[in-house]
VOGU-3710 file (C-alpha; in Angstrom, 3 decimals, decimal comma):
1> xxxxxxxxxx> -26,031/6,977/-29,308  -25,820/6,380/-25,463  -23,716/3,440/-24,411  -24,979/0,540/-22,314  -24,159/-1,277/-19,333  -25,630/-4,663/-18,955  -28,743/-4,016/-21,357  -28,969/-0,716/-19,718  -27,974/2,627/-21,252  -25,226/4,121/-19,550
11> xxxxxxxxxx> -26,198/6,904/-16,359  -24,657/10,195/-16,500  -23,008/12,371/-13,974  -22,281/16,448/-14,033  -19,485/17,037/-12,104  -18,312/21,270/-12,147  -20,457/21,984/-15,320  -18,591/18,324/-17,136  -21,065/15,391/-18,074  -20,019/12,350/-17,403
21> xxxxxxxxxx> -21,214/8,463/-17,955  -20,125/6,422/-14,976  -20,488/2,699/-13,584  -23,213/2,009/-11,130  -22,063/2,016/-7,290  -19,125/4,692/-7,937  -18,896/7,548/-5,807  -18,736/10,935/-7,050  -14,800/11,204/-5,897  -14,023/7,815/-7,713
31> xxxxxxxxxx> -15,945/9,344/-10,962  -14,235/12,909/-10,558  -10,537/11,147/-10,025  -10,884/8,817/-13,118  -11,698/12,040/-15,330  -9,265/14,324/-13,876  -11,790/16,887/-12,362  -9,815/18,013/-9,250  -11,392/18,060/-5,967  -9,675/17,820/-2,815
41> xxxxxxxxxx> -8,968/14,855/-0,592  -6,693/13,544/1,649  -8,291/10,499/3,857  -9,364/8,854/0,290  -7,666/6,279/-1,034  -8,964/3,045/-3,303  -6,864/0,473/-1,686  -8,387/1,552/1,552  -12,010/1,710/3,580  -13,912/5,032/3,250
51> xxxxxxxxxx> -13,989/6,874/6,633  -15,105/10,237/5,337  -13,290/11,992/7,897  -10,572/14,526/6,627  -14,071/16,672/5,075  -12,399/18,270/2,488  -13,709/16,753/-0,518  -17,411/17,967/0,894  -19,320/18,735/-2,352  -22,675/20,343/-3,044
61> xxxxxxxxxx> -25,080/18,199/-4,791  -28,393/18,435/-7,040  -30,657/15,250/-8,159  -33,892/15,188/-9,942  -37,291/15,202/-8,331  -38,546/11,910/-9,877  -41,966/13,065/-9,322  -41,554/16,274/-11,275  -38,226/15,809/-13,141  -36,955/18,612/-11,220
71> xxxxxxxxxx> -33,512/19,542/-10,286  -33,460/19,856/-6,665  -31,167/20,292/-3,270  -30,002/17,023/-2,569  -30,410/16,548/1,518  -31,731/19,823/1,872  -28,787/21,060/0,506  -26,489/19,859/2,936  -22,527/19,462/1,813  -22,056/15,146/1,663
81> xxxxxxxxxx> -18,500/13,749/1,285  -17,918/13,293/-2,222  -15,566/9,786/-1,612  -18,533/8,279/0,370  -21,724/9,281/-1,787  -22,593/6,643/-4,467  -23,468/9,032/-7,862  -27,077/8,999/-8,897  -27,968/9,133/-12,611  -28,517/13,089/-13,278
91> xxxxxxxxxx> -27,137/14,347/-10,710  -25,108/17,771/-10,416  -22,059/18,170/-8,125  -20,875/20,906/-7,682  -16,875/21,222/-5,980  -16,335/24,762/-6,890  -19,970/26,581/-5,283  -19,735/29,139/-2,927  -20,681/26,744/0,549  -17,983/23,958/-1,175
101> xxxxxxxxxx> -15,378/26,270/-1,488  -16,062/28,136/2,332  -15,841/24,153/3,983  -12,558/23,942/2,001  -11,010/26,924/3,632  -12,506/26,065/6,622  -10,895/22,675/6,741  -7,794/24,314/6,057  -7,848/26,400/8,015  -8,504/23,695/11,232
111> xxxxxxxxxx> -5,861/21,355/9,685  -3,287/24,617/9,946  -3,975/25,595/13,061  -1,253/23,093/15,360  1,066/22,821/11,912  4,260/23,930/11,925  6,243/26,188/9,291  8,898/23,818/8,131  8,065/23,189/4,728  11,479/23,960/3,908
121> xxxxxxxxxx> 12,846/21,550/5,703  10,345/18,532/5,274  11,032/15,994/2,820  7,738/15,792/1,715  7,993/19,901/0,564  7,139/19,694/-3,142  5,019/16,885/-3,559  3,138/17,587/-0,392  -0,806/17,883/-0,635  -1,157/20,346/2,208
131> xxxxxxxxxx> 1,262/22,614/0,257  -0,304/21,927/-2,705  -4,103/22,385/-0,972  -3,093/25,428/0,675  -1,855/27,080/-2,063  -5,110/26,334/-4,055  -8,094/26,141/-1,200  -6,400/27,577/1,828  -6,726/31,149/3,350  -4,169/33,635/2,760
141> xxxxxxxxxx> -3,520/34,254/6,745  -4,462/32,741/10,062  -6,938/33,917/12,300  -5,613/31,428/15,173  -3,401/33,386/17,884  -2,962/31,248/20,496  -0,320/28,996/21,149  0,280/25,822/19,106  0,217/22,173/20,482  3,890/20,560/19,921
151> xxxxxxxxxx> 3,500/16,869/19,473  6,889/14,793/19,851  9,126/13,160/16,556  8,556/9,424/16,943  10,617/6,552/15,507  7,937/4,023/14,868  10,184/1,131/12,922  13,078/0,434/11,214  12,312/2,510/8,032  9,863/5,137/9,244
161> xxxxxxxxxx> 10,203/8,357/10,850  6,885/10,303/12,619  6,880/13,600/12,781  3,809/13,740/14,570  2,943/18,154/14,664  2,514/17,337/10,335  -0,153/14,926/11,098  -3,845/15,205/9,533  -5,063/12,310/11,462  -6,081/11,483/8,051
171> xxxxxxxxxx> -5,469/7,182/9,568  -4,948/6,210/6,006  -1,296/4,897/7,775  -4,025/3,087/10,583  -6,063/1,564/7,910  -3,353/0,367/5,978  -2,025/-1,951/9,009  -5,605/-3,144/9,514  -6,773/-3,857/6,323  -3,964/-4,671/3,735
181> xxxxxxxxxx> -1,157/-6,278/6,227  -3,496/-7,140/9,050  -0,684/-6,354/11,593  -2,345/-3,676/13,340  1,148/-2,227/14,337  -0,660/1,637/14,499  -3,207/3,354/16,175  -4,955/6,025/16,938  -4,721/7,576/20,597  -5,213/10,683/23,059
191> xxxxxxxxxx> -8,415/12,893/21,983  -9,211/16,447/20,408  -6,083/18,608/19,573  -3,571/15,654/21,729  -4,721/13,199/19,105  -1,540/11,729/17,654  -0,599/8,078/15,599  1,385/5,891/17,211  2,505/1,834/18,326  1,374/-0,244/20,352
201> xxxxxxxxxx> 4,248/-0,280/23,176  6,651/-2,880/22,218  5,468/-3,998/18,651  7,418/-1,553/16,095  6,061/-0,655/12,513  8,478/-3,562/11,051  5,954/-5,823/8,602  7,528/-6,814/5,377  5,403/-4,277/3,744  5,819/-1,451/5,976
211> xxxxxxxxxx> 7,585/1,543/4,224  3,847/2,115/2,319  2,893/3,892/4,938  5,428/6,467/3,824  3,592/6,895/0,237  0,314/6,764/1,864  1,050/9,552/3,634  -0,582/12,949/2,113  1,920/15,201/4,423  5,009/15,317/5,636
221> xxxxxxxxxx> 4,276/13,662/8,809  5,680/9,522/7,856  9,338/9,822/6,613  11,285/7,513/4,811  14,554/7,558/6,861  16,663/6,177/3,887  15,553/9,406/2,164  15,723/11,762/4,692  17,271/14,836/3,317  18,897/13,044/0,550
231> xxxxxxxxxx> 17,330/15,149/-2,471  14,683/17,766/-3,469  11,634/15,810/-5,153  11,486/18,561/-8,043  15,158/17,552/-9,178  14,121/13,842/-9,275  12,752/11,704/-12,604  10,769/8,783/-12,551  11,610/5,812/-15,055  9,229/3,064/-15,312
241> xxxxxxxxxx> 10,786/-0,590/-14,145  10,008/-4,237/-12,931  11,274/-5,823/-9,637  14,214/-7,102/-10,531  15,171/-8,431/-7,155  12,198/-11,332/-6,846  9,805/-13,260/-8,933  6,737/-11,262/-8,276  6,959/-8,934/-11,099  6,328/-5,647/-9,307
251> xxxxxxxxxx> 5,707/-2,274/-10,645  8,444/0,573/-9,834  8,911/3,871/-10,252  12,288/4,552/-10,083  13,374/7,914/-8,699  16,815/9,227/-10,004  18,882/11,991/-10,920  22,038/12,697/-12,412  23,222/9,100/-12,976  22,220/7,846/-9,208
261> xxxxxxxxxx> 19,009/6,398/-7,899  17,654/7,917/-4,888  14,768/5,454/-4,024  12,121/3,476/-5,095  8,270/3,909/-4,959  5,346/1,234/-6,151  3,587/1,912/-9,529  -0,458/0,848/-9,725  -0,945/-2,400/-11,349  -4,192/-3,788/-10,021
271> xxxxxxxxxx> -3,175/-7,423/-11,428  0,375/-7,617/-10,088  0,570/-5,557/-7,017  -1,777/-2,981/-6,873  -0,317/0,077/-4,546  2,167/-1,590/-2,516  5,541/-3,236/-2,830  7,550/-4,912/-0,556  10,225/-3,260/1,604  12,920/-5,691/0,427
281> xxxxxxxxxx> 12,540/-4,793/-2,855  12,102/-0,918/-1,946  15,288/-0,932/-0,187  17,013/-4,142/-2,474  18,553/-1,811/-5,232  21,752/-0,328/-2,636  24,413/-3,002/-4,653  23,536/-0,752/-7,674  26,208/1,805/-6,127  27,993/-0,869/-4,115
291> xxxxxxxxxx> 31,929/-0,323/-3,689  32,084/-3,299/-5,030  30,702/-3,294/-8,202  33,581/-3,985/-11,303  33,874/-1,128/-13,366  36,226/-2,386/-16,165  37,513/-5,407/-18,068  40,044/-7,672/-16,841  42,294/-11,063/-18,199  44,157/-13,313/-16,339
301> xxxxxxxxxx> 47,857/-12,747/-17,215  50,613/-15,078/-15,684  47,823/-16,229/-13,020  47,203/-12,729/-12,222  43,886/-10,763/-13,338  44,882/-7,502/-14,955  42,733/-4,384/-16,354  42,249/-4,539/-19,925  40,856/-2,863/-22,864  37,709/-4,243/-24,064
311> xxxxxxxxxx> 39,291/-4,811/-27,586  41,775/-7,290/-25,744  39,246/-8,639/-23,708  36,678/-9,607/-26,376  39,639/-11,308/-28,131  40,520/-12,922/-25,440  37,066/-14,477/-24,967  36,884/-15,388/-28,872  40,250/-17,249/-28,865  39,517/-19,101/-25,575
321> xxxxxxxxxx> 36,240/-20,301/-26,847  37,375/-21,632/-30,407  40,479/-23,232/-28,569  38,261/-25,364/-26,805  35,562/-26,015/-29,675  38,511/-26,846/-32,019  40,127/-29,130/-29,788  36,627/-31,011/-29,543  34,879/-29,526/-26,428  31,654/-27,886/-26,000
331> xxxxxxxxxx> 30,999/-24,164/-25,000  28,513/-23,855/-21,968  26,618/-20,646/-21,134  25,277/-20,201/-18,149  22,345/-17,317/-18,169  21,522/-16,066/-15,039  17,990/-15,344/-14,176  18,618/-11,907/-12,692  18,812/-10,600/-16,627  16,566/-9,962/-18,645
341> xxxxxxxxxx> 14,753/-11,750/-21,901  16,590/-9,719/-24,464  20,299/-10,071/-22,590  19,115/-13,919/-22,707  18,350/-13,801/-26,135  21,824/-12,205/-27,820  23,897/-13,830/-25,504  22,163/-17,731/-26,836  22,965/-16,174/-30,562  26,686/-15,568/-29,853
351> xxxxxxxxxx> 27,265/-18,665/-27,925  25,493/-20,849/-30,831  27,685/-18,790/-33,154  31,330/-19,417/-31,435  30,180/-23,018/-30,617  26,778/-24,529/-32,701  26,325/-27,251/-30,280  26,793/-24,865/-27,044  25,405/-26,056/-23,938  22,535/-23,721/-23,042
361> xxxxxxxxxx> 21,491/-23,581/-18,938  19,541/-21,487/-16,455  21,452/-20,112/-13,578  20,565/-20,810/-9,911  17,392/-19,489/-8,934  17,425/-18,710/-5,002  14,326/-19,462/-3,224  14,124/-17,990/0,711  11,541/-19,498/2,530  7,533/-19,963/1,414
371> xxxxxxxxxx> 5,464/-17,253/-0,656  3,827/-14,821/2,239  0,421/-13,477/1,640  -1,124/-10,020/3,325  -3,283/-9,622/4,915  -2,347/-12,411/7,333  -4,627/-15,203/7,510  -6,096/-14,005/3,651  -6,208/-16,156/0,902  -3,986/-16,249/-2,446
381> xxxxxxxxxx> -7,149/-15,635/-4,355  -8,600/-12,957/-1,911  -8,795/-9,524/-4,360  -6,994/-7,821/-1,074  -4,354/-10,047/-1,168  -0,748/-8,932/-1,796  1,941/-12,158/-2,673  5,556/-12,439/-1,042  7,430/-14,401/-3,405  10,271/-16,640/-2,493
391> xxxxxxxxxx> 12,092/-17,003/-5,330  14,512/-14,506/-5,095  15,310/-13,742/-9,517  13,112/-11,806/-11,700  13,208/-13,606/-14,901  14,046/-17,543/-14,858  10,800/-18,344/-16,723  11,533/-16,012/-18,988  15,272/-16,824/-19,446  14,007/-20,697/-20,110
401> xxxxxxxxxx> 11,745/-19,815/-22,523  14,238/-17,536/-24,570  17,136/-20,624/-24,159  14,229/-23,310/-25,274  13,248/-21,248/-28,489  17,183/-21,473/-30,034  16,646/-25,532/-30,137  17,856/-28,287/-27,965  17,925/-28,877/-24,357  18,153/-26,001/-21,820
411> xxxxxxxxxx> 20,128/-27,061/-19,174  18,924/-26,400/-15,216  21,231/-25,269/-12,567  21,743/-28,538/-11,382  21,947/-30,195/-14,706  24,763/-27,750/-15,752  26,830/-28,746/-12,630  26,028/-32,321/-14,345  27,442/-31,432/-17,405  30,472/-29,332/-16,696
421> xxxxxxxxxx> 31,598/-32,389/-13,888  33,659/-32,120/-10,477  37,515/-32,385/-11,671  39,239/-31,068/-14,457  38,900/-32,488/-17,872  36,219/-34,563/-16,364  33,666/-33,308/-19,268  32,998/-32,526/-22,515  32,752/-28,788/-21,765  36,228/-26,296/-22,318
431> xxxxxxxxxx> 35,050/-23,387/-22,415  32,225/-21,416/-19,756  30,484/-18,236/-20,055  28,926/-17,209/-16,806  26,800/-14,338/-15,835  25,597/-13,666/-12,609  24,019/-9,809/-11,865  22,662/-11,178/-8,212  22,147/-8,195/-5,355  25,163/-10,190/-3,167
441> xxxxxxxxxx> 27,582/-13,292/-3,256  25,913/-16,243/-5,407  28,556/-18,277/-6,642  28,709/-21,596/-4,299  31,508/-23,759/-3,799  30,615/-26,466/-6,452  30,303/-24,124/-9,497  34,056/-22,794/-8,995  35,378/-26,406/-8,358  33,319/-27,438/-11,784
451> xxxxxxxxxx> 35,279/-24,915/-13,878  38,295/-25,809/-13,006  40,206/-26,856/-16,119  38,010/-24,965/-18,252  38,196/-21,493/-20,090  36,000/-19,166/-18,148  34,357/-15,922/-19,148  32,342/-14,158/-16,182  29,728/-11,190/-16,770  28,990/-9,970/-13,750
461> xxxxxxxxxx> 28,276/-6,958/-11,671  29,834/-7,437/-8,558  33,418/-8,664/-7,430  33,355/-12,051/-5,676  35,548/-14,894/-5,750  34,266/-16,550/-9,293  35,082/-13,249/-10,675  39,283/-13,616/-9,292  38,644/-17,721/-10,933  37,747/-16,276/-14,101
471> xxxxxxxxxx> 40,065/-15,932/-17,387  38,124/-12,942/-18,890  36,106/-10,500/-16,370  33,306/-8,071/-18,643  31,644/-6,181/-16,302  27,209/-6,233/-16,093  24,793/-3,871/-16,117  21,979/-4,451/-13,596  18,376/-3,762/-14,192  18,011/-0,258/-13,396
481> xxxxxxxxxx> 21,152/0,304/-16,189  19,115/-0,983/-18,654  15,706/-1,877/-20,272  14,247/-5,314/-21,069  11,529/-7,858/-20,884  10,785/-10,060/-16,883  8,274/-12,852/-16,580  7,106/-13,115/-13,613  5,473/-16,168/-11,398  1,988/-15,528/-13,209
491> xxxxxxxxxx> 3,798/-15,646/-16,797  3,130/-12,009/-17,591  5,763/-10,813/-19,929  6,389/-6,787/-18,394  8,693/-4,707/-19,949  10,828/-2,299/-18,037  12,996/1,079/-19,038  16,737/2,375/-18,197  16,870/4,554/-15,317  20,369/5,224/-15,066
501> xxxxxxxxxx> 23,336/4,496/-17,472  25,743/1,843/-16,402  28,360/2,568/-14,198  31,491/3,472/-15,660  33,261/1,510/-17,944  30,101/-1,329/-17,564  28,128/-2,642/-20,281  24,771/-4,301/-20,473  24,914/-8,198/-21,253  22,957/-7,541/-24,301
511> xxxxxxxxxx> 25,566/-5,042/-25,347  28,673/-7,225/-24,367  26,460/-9,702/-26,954  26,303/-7,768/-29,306  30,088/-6,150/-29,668  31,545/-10,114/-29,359  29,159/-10,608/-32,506  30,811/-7,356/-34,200  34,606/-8,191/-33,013  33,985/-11,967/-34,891
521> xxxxxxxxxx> 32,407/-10,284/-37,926  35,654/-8,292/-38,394  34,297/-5,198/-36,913  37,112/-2,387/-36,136  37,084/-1,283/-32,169  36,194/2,074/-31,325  39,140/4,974/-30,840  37,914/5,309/-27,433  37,755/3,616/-24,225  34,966/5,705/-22,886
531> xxxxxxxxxx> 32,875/8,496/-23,990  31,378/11,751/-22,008  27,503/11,090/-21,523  25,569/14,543/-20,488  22,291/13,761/-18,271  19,260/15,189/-18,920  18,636/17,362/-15,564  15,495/19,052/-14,256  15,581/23,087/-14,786  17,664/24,821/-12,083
541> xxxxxxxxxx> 20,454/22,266/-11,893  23,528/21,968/-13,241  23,763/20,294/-16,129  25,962/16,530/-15,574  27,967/14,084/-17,126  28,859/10,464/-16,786  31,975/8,681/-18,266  30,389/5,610/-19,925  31,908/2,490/-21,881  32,432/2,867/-25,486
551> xxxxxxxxxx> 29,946/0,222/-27,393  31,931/-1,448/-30,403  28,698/-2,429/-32,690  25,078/-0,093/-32,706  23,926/0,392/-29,311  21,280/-2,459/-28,124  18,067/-0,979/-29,118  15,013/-3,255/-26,647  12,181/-2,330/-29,303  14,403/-3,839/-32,601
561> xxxxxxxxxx> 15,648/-7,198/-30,572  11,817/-7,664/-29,216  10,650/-7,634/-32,866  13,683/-10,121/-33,589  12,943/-12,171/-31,413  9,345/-12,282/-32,549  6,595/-14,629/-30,649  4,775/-13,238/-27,669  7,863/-10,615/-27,195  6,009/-9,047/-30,513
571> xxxxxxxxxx> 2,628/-8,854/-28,719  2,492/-9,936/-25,644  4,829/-7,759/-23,681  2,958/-5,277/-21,191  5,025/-2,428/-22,317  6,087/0,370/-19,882  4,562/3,941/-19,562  7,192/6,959/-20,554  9,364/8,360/-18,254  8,551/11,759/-16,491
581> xxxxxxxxxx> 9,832/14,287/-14,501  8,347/14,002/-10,818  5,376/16,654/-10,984  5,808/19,553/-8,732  4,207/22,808/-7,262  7,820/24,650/-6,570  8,058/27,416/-9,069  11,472/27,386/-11,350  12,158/30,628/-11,925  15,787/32,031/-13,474
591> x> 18,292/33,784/-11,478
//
């Protein structure tokens, strides 16, 4: 039985020989892309106008006669752009006819002509759709002889090389300034073959949101410059993840390989953030690999902070706690809204088991500034508007809501600086587990004067000067080490997947939870300090390993502590797609 759309039964499309229903007012590209029927396109794109202008997706088109029913020539029989023609019910398209297929060598051929030969070379080589197009529409050789026009390299803004002989004047880089930032930084200028993108003298490519124009970009011709010949594309995978750098909840793909991440590019979510993301958190993730970051347990020993094993450490952190509970004082936790539900979650469960009245509080949430929305001048609830958050931590609505569910009051920032008081002894609380995981230094002046006096256990990622004030020192995973659960400004729960293990000798929150829990129960500590972990590497590499902390109880499995935890983390968490290996042209062959 046919389907029906708004009393109406559904109209039908044939696209290459394939029937297809479809929506009234898509175009025959939009209908063709959401089935996966290939046909060729570069200036398309559905966060963008429709200019029509690259004419390779020209298809050949037949509608019925309503007069006689017959299926005729639409306009004469003249090619029309597919990403500009609004389907008609019945009609036949046709991508793969004898005139479709001559435009698309033709337009191929034109788009060759002034290119130059560098695909080896070109960061773009391997997930480049002029490769990719001439492989599959393009003519074997080229009839041009004459000599090529050699258009200049450009540096258009802090993050974005133009290599301006790769351009296909395809403008989806022009349209993107226009219409979804509204800063008009690019343009269009010169004429015929001298036609080239650039700036407007003096005003740079430097909006917040600016690197985009890099994965717009169907060639080679806009460059990340943080990328520039860091890594082959076919080498790289992509793992799913969340900003974890602001509140806005963004979709990632996270490009990696062998332990490292190499960038970071925007995943669709028309709710969230559609296309785009911002450059800050693009470019954000750098402390990941930062010199800086602490790598292995430490306890203070005669005022001096020495490198442990994690069996002393954890000890260390049990008998610290239950000297200060049995002498009458209160545990405090501090959860930091850089981690995620889950870490938020088992590290409540062993506080409220060392100490049943713990103090439970939300870490400081930075805020830079006012929320930004793009297109300037555009309204939060326009549907082209993208959101700039301003509070700078991923997950402090959801880190309240896991604190509030394990009973009594949750604690803000503020309050806890209430609560732990300014001089030693002056509260009820002896004993302090911090975490932090923030991108650079967070701990301010009052929250290491506060702890004086007290027993103090810091999870953390980076070294600062709370982490030389601290008794016991466990080293954090951050965001892209692990996989989890953010809410975001909106309240959408979003989960997120590992990219990368943690660095070496680090161990998730969740899993520093988790092993405390096992060392109380009377759980023996593993033989080894660290264990060989061999990466999973893309065919034609060698094979690679990463030295990796030992865990003392079952690794922390996301999937079993979301069903513990039960609630709206058993249904109501937007749950990531798999992770895959960055899709490529480049033949593997072996050697």
């Amino acid at each position: 039985m046919a389907r029906r759309y708004d009393g109406l039964v559904m109209p039908t499309i044939t696209i290459n020989g394939q029937k297809f229903e479809y929506t009234p007012g898509q175009t025959i590209l939009q209908i063709a892309n959401a089935r996966g029927v290939e046909i060729p396109q570069y200036c398309y794109h559905e966060g963008l106008s429709v200019v029509a202008s690259c004419r390779i997706c020209l298809v050949e088109c037949q509608v019925p006669n309503p007069k006689t029913g017959q299926i005729e020539p639409f306009m004469g029989g003249k090619l029309v752009p597919s990403c500009q023609q609004t389907a008609m019910d019945g009609m036949v398209v046709f991508s793969d006819s004898p005139k479709a297929v001559a435009n698309q060598k033709a337009v191929m051929e034109f788009l060759l002509i002034n290119h130059p030969l560098d695909c080896p070379v070109c960061d773009q080589s391997g997930e480049c759709f002029l490769q990719d197009y001439s492989y599959m529409y393009g003519r074997g050789v080229s009839r041009f002889e004459e000599q090529k026009v050699k258009q200049p390299k450009k540096d258009v803004g802090p993050r974005v090389l133009l290599y301006s002989d790769r351009c296909i004047m395809c403008t989806r880089c022009v349209r993107f300034t226009r219409e979804v930032t509204g800063t008009s930084e690019l343009m269009v200028q010169g004429r015929g073959n001298r036609e080239e993108i650039d700036v407007f003298p003096g005003v740079p490519l430097a909006n917040e949101l600016s690197a985009n124009v890099i994965d717009l970009c169907p060639v080679g011709a806009l460059l990340d410059k943080d990328f520039l010949f860091a890594q082959r594309v076919w080498f790289l995978r992509e793992a799913p993840s969340v900003d974890g750098l602001t509140a806005s909840g963004d979709n990632l793909w996270v490009h990696h390989n062998q332990g490292k991440v190499f960038r970071v590019k925007p995943r669709e979510n028309a709710k969230i953030n559609k296309w785009w993301i911002t450059d800050e958190v693009r470019y954000g993730w750098k402390f990941v690999h930062s010199e800086r970051r602490l790598r292995g347990p430490t306890r203070k020993q005669h005022g001096v902070l020495m490198a442990c094993e994690y069996s002393r450490a954890y000890a260390d952190v049990i008998r610290g706690v239950s000297r200060a509970v049995q002498g009458g004082k209160r545990l405090a936790l501090m959860v930091s809204p850089m981690l995620s539900c889950e870490d938020a979650y088992l590290l409540a469960k062993a506080a409220r088991r060392m100490d049943p009245q713990a103090v439970l509080a939300v870490g400081p949430v930075p805020v830079v500034g006012q929320d930004k929305v793009y297109p300037i001048g555009a309204g939060e609830n326009d549907p082209r508007a993208f959101r700039i958050c301003a509070e700078k931590a991923p997950n402090a609505r959801g880190v309240k809501r896991v604190l509030s569910s394990m009973g009594g009051r949750v604690e803000d920032y503020a309050g806890l600086l209430a609560v732990l008081g300014k001089g030693t002894g002056a509260s009820g609380v002896g004993a302090v587990i911090v975490t932090g995981n923030y991108p650079g230094d967070w701990a301010e002046k009052d929250l290491v004067t506060c702890l004086g006096g007290k027993f103090v256990t810091l999870i953390d990622t980076l070294a600062s000067e709370l982490s030389d004030r601290a008794d016991v020192v466990l080293p954090g995973a951050t965001w892209l080490e692990k996989a989890g659960t953010f809410e975001n400004t909106r309240n959408m729960l979003q989960g997120f997947a590992r990219a990368i293990p943690p660095a070496e000798g680090a161990k998730s929150e969740a899993q520093h939870a988790l092993d405390l829990a096992w060392v109380m129960d009377g759980g023996a500590s593993p033989s080894e300090r660290s264990m060989s972990l061999m990466l999973e590497t893309t065919r034609g590499q060698v094979a690679a390993g990463l030295h990796v902390a030992v865990p003392f109880a079952p690794e922390f499995d996301v999937a079993a502590t979301r069903a513990q935890m039960g609630g709206v983390f058993g249904s109501d968490v937007a749950l990531p797609p798999e992770e895959r290996a960055v899709s490529t042209d480049m033949p593997m062959v072996e050697v």
